[in-house]
C-alpha positions in Angstrom: 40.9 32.2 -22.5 37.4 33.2 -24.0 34.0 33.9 -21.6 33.2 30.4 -23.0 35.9 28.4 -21.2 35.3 30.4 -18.3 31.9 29.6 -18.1 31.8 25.9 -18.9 33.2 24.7 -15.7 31.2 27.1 -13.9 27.7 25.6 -15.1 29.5 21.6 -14.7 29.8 22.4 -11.1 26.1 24.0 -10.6 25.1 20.8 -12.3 26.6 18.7 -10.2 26.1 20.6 -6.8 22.4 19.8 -7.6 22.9 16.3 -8.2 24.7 16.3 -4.8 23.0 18.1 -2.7 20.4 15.3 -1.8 23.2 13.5 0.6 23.7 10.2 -1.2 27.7 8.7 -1.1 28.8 8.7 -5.0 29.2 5.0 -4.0 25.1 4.8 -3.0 24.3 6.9 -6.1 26.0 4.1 -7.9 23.9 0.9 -6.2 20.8 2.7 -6.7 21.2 3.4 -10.2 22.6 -0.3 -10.9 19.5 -1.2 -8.5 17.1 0.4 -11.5 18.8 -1.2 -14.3 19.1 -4.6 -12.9 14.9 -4.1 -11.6 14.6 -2.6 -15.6 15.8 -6.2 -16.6 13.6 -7.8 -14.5 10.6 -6.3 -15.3 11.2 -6.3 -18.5 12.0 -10.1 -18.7 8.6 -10.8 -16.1 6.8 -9.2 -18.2 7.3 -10.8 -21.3 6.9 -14.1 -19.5 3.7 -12.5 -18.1 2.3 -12.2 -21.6 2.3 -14.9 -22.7 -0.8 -16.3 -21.3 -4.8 -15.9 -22.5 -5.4 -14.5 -18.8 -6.3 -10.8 -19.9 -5.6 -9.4 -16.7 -1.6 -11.2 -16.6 -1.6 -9.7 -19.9 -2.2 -6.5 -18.6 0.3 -6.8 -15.5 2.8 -7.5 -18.2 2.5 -5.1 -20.5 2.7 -2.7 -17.1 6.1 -4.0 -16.0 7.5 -3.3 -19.4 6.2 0.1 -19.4 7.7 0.1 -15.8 11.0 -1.3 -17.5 10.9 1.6 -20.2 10.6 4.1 -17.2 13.2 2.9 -15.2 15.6 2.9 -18.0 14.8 6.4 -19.0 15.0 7.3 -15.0 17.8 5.5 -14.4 20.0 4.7 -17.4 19.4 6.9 -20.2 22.3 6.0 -22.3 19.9 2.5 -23.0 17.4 4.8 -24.7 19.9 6.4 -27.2 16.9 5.7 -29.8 14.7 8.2 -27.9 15.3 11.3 -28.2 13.9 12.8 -25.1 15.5 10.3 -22.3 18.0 12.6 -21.2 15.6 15.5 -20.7 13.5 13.0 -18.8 16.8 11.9 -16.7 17.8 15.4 -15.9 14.3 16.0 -14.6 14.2 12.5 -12.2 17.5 13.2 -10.9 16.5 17.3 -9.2 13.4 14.9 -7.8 14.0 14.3 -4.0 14.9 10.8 -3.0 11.8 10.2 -0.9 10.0 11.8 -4.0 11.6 8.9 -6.0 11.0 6.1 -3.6 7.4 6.9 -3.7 7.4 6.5 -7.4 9.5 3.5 -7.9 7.8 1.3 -5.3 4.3 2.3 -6.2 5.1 1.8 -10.1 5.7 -1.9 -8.8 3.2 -2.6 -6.6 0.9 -2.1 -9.6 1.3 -5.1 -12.3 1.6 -6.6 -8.4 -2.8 -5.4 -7.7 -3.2 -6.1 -11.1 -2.2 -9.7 -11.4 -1.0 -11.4 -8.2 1.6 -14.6 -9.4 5.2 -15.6 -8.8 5.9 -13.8 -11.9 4.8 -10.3 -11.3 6.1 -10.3 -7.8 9.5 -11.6 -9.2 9.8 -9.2 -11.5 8.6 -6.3 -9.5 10.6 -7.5 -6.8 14.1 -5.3 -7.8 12.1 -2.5 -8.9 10.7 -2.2 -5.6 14.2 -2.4 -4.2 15.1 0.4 -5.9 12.2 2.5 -4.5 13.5 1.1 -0.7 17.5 2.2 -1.3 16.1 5.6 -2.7 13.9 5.9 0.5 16.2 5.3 2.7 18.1 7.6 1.4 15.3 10.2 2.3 16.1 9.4 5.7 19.6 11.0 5.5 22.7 9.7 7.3 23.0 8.5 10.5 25.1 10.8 13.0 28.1 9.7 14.4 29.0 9.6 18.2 30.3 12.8 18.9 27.6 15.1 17.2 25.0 12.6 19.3 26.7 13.3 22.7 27.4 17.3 22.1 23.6 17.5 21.1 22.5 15.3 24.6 25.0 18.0 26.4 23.0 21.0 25.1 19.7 18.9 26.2 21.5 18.7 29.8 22.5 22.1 30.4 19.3 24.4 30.4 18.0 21.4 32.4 21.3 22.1 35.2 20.7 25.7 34.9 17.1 25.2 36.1 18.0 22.9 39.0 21.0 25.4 40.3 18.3 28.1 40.2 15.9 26.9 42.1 
């Protein structure tokens, strides 16, 4: 075997310690990724719909949940942007960003069009996007402990506590 075969596997797994080390299930990974494409489509479709209007201000809000639908694809689902030639670059960079640091990007991107122009349509439409932003943050808020861990934790809480009283 050649130094390059040897090496290969080696940087796939630094790769994708770094992809795992924020705490998310492969399983979670997978809704909130589906989350962004399926709030990509919907942006992208409320904000056609949004457009087509003389209201400058709805045209605005749509032309922003596009853009929002173009960044949520590159974010999320860079094989959509195969014409682009920097969307992987840009995915590699969103994915070593922490999950809360994500949330508070995804649901402020679309609560935007939402300031902008307030309608059915742009709540609608921003309405998966944000979704996405919410299963990100709580994400942030790491796993919850099981039993066990919660009662050997309350036990070490106890003990100086019985120490003191015998003491005394």
């Amino acid at each position: 075997m050649s130094s390059v075969e040897l090496e290969a596997p080696v940087q796939g797994e630094a790769t994708r310690s770094a992809a795992q080390d924020d705490g998310m299930t492969w399983w979670y990974r997978l809704l909130c990724r589906l989350a962004g494409v399926l709030g990509g489509i919907s942006c992208a479709v409320a904000g056609l719909w949004n457009c087509v209007t003389v209201n400058p201000m709805n045209i605005a809000a749509g032309v922003f949940m596009m853009v929002n639908a173009l960044v949520l694809f590159l974010c999320e689902a860079p094989f959509c942007c195969q014409f682009i030639e920097f969307a992987n670059k840009v995915a590699e960079k969103v994915d070593r960003l922490k999950p809360w640091q994500k949330a508070l990007f995804y649901c402020g991107m679309a609560l935007f069009p939402i300031f902008l122009s307030f309608s059915i349509t742009t709540l609608f439409g921003n309405a998966i996007a944000f979704a996405t932003g919410v299963l990100y943050g709580l994400s942030a808020l790491g796993k919850k402990g099981d039993a066990i861990s919660y009662a050997r934790l309350q036990q070490q809480k106890k003990q100086p506590d019985e120490e003191k009283q015998d003491g005394t």
